[in-house]
C-alpha positions as CSV (number, residue, x, y, z in Angstrom):
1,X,49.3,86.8,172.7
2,X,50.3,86.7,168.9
3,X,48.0,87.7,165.9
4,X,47.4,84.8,164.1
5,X,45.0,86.7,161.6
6,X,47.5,86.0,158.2
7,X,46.7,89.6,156.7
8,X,48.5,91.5,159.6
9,X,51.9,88.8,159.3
10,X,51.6,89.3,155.8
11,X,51.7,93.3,156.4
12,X,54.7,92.4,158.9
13,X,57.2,90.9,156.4
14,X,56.5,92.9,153.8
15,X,57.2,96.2,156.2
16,X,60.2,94.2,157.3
17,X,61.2,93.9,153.7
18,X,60.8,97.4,152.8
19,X,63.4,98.4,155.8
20,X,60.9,99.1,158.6
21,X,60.5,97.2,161.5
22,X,63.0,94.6,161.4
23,X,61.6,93.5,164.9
24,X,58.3,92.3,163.9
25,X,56.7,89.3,165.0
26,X,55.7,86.8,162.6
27,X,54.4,84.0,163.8
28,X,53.4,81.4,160.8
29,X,50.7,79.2,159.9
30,X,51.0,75.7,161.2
31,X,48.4,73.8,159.7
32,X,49.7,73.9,156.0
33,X,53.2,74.0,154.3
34,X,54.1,78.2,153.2
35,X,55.0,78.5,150.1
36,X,56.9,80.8,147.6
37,X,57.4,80.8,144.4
38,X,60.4,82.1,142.2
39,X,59.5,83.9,138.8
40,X,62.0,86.0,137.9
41,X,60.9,87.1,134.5
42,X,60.7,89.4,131.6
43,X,57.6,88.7,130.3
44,X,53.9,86.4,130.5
45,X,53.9,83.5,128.7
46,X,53.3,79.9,129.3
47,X,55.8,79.1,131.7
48,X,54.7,82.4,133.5
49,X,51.2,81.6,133.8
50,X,51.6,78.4,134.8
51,X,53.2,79.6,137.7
52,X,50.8,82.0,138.5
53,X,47.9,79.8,138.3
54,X,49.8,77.2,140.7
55,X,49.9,79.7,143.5
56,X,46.3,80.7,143.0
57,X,45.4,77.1,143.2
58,X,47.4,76.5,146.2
59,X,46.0,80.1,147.9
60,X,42.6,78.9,147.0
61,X,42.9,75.9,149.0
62,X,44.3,77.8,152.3
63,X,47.7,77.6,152.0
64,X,49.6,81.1,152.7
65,X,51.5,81.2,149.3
66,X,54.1,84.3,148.6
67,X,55.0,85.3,145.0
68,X,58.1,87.0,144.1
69,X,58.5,88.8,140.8
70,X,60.1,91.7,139.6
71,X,59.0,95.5,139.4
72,X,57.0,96.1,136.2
73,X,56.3,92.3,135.6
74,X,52.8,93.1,134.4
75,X,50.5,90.2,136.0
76,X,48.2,92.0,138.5
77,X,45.1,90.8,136.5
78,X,46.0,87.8,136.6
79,X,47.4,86.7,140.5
80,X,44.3,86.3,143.1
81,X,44.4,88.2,146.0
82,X,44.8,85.6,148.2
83,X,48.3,85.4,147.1
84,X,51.0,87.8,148.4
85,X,52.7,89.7,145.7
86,X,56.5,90.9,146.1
87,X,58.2,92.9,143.8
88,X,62.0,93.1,143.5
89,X,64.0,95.8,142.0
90,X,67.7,95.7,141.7
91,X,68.4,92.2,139.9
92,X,71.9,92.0,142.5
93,X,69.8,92.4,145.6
94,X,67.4,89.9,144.5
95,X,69.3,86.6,145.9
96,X,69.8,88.6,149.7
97,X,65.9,89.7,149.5
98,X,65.1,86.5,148.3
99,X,66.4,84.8,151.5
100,X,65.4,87.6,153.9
101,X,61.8,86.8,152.7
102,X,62.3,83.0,152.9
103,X,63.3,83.1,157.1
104,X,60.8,85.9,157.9
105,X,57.8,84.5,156.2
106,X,58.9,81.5,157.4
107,X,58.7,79.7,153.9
108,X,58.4,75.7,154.2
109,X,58.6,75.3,150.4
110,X,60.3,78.0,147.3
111,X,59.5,76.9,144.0
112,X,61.7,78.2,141.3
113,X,60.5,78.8,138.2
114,X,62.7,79.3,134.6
115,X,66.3,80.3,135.1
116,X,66.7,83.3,136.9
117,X,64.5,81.8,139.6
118,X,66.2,78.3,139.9
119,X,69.1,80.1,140.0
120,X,68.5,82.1,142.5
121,X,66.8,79.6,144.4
122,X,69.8,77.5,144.8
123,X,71.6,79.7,146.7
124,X,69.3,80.0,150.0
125,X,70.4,77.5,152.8
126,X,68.5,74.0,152.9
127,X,66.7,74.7,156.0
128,X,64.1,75.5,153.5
129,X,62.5,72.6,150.7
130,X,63.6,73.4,146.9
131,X,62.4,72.6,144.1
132,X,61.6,73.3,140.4
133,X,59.3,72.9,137.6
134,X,61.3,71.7,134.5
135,X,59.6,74.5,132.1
136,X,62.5,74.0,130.0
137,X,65.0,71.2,130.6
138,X,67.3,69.9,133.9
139,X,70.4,72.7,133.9
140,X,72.9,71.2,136.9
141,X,73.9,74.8,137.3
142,X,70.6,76.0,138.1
143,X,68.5,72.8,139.8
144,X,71.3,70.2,141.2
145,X,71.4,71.7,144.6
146,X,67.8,71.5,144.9
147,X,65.9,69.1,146.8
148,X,63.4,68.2,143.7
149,X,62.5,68.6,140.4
150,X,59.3,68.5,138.6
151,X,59.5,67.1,135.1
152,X,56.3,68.3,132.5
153,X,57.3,65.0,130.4
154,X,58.2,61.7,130.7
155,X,61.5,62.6,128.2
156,X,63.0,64.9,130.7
157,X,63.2,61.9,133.1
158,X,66.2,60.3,131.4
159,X,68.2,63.5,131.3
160,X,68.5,64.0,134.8
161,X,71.7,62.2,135.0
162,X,73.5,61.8,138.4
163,X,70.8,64.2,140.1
164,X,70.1,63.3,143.3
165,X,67.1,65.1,144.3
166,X,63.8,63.7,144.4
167,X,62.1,63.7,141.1
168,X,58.7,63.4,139.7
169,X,56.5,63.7,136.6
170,X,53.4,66.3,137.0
171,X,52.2,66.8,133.8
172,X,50.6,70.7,133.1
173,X,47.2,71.1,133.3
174,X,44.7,73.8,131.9
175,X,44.7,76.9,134.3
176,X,41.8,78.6,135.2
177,X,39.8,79.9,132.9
178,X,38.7,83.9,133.2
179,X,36.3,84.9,130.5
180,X,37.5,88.0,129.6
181,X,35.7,90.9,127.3
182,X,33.7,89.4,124.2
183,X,36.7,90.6,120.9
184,X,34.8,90.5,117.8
185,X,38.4,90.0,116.1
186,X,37.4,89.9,112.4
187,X,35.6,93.3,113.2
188,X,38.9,95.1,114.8
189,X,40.6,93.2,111.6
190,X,38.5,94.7,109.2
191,X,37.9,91.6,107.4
192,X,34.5,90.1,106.7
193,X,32.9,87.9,108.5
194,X,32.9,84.7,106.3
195,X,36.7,85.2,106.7
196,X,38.7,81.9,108.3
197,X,41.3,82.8,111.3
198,X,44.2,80.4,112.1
199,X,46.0,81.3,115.0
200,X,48.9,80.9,116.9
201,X,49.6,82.3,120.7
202,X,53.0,82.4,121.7
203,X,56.3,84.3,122.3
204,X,58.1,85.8,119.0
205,X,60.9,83.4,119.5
206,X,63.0,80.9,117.2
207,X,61.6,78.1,118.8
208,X,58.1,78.4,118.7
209,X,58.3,78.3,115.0
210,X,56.1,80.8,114.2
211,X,58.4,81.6,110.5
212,X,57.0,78.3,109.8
213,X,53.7,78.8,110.2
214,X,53.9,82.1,108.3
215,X,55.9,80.4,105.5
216,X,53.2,77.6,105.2
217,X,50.2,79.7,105.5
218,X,51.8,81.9,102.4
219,X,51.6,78.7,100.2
220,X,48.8,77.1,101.4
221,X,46.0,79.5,102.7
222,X,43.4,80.4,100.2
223,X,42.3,83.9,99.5
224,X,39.2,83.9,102.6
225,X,41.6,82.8,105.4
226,X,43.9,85.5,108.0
227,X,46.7,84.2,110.0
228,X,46.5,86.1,113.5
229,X,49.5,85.6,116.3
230,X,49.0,86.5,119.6
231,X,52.2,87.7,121.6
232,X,55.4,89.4,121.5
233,X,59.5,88.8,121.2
234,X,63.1,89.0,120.0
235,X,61.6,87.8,116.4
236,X,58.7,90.3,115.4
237,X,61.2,92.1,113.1
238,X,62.4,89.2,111.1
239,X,58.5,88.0,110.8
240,X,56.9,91.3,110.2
241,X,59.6,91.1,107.2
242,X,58.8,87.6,106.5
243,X,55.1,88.6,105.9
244,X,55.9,92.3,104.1
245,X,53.0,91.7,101.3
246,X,50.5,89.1,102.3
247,X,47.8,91.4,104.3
248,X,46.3,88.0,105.2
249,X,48.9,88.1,108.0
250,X,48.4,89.5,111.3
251,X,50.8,90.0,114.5
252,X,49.1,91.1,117.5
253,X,51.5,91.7,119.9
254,X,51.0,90.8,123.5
255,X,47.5,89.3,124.4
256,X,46.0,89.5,127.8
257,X,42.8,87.8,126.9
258,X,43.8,84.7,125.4
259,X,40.0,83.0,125.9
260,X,38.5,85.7,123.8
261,X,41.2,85.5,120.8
262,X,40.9,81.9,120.9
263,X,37.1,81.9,120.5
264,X,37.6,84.0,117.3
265,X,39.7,81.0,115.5
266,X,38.6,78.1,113.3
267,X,42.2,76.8,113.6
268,X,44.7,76.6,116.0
269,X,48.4,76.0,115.3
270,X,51.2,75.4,117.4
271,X,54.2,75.3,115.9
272,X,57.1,75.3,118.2
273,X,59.9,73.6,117.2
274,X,60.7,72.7,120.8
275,X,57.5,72.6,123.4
276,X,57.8,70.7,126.8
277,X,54.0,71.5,127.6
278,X,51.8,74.2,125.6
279,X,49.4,75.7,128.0
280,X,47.8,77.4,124.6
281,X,47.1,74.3,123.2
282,X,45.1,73.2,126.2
283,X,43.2,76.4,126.0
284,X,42.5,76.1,122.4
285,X,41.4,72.6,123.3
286,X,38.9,73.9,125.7
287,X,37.0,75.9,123.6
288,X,36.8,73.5,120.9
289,X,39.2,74.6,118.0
290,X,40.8,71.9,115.9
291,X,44.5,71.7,116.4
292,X,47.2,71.2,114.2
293,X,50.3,71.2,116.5
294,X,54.3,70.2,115.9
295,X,55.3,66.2,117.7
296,X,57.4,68.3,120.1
297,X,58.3,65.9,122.5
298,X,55.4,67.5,125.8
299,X,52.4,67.6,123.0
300,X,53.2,64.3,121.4
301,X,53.6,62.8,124.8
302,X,50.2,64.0,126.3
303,X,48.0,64.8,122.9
304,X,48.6,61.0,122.0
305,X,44.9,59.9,122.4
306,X,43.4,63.1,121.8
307,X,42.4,64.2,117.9
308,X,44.9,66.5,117.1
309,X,47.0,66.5,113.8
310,X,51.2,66.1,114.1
311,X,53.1,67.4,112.0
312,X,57.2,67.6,112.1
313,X,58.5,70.2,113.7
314,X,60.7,72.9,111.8
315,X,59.4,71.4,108.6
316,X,57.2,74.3,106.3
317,X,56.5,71.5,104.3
318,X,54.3,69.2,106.7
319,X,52.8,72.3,108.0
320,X,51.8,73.3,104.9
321,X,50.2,70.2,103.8
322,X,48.4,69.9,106.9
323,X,47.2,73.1,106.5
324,X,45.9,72.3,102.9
325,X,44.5,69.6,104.5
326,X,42.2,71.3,106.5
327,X,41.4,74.2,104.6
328,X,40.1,71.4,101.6
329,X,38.3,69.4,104.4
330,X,36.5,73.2,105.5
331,X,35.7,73.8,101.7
332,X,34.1,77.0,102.2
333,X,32.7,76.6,105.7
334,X,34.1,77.0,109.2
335,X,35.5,74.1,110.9
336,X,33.6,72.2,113.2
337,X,34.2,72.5,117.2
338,X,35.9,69.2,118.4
339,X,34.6,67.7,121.5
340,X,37.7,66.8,123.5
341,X,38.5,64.7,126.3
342,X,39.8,67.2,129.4
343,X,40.1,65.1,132.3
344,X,43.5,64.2,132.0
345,X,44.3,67.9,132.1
346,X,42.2,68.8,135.7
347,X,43.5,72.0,137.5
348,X,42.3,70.3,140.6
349,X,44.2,66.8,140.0
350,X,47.5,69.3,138.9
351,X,47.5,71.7,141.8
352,X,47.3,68.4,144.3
353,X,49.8,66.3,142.5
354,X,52.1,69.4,142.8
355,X,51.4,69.5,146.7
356,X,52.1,65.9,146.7
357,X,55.2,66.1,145.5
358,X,56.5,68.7,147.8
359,X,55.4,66.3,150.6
360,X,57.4,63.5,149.6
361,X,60.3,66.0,149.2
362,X,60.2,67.3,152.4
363,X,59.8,63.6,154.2
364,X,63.1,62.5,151.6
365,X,64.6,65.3,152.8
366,X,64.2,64.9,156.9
367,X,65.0,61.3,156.0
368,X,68.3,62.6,154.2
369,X,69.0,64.5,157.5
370,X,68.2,61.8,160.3
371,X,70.4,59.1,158.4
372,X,73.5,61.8,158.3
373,X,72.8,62.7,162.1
374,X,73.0,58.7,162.7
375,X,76.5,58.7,160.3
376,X,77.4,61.2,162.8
């Protein structure tokens, strides 16, 4: 008679995976759809967690969901143990592994994630439902041979051309919140307590804008204010230069507790010059912070009816007077919390809409198949 208890199968594949014993049963869950997901990356940042906070979503609600990353990827804080955590070495192996895994787990649905994954995703036979989340933008090279797309905007919609998967629009929602350790920031800072923070979370890269927002706080902050940037990249060098003489200025590095950095700020900035979603600006709108944030084309789509202040994106100058702005409006004092409106951004309405859309996938799919078997 076959163990059906998930942690031994579980145990199985990943011995099998590990060169053991390549003759091990598994025998898979039939009540709910298994699912992997693709995240082949180099670092944490919004697209990352996103990912990681669908398949804790999806684990918490009984599905058996599989994560693949690679070795040294460091999210073990942050993936629930209900999820099963596989970590690939060699970068050339990780397209063979990848579809080992898929038949022996017996996988219903992989769901690539950023390049590396899509890419890789598309190479492992359609007996298995593919899809993406559009972190970025449609690629053909990396997501026409998939069976679906998810789109974070209504813009990306257009630009899918002659695809002809099944597509949909899922906007992102705020992940789960973990509380974190209480970070008196202004104390680690050394500045004094009266002091007002404006921060920024985000990879050090070109298109998050973050030479903007240094180059307007220069001009614009007064005396009593600190610019703090939580997280890490390519461009630290060029900003660290940037800043060489204002002290106001502060790069962080990597954060693993965004909640409690965020609860240190009077203002939070986002100043991508391209954003399809912002996860950090959801989280800055959860605990209260007025937002100043770039019309990217995610933010302006879904921050429409919410109080948040646009500005143009790439532009030092319409940061910098909305930054005036604000600090004239504070005169003195700390900004006050802003009571927004989170419904539309429900974890709960996010994780099902995402399992939605796999089931209408896989029923387009086994339509595709039964009107090519009647062509035949």
């Amino acid at each position: 008679m076959a163990n059906n208890d998930p942690n031994v199968k579980v145990k199985q594949v990943q011995k099998f995976l590990a060169g053991g014993d390549q003759s091990a049963a598994y025998t898979p869950l039939a009540t709910k759809p298994r699912i992997l997901h693709v995240l082949f990356a180099s670092e944490l940042a919004g697209s990352e967690r996103y990912c990681i906070d669908l398949a804790n979503g999806q684990a918490a609600l009984g599905h058996e969901v599989h994560l693949v990353v690679p070795r040294g990827l460091p999210l073990a804080e942050l993936v629930n143990r209900q999820v099963v955590l596989h970590r690939f070495t060699t970068p050339f192996l990780r397209r063979m592994r990848l579809r080992r895994l898929i038949a022996m787990a017996g996988i219903d649905v992989a769901h690539g994630h950023l390049s590396s994954g899509c890419k890789a995703l598309a190479t492992v036979p359609d007996t298995v439902t593919r899809v993406a989340t559009l972190h970025v933008g449609f690629k053909a090279k990396q997501h026409a041979r998939l069976d679906g797309v998810i789109c974070v905007n209504r813009a990306q919609l257009p630009r899918l051309g002659a695809y002809r998967g099944h597509s949909g629009l899922v906007w992102n929602w705020l992940p789960e919140i973990k509380q974190g350790w209480t970070w008196d920031l202004r104390s680690e800072l050394n500045v004094p307590a009266e002091t007002r923070l404006v921060g920024a979370v985000g990879r050090l890269h070109p298109s998050k804008g973050n030479d903007v927002l240094i180059s307007a706080f220069m001009r614009a902050a007064p005396a009593n204010a600190a610019l703090v940037i939580a997280g890490d990249g390519p461009q630290r060098p060029a900003l660290e230069k940037l800043a060489t003489g204002d002290n106001r200025i502060h790069l962080l590095g990597h954060c693993n507790n965004v909640p409690g950095f965020l609860r240190n700020l009077d203002l939070f900035v986002s100043p991508s010059r391209e954003e399809s979603a912002g996860l950090a600006i959801l989280e800055a709108m959860h605990e209260g912070l007025p937002v100043v944030a770039t019309a990217t084309e995610g933010p302006s789509e879904y921050l429409r009816d919410h109080p948040v202040r646009f500005v143009e994106p790439g532009s030092i100058e319409s940061l910098l007077e909305a930054l005036a702005d604000m600090f004239r409006f504070d005169a003195g004092s700390r900004l006050a919390r802003v009571d927004y409106d989170m419904e539309p951004f429900s974890r709960t309405a996010g994780v099902a809409n995402i399992l939605h859309f796999y089931t209408e996938v896989t029923a387009s799919r086994r339509a595709t198949h039964r009107s090519a078997a009647v062509d035949l």
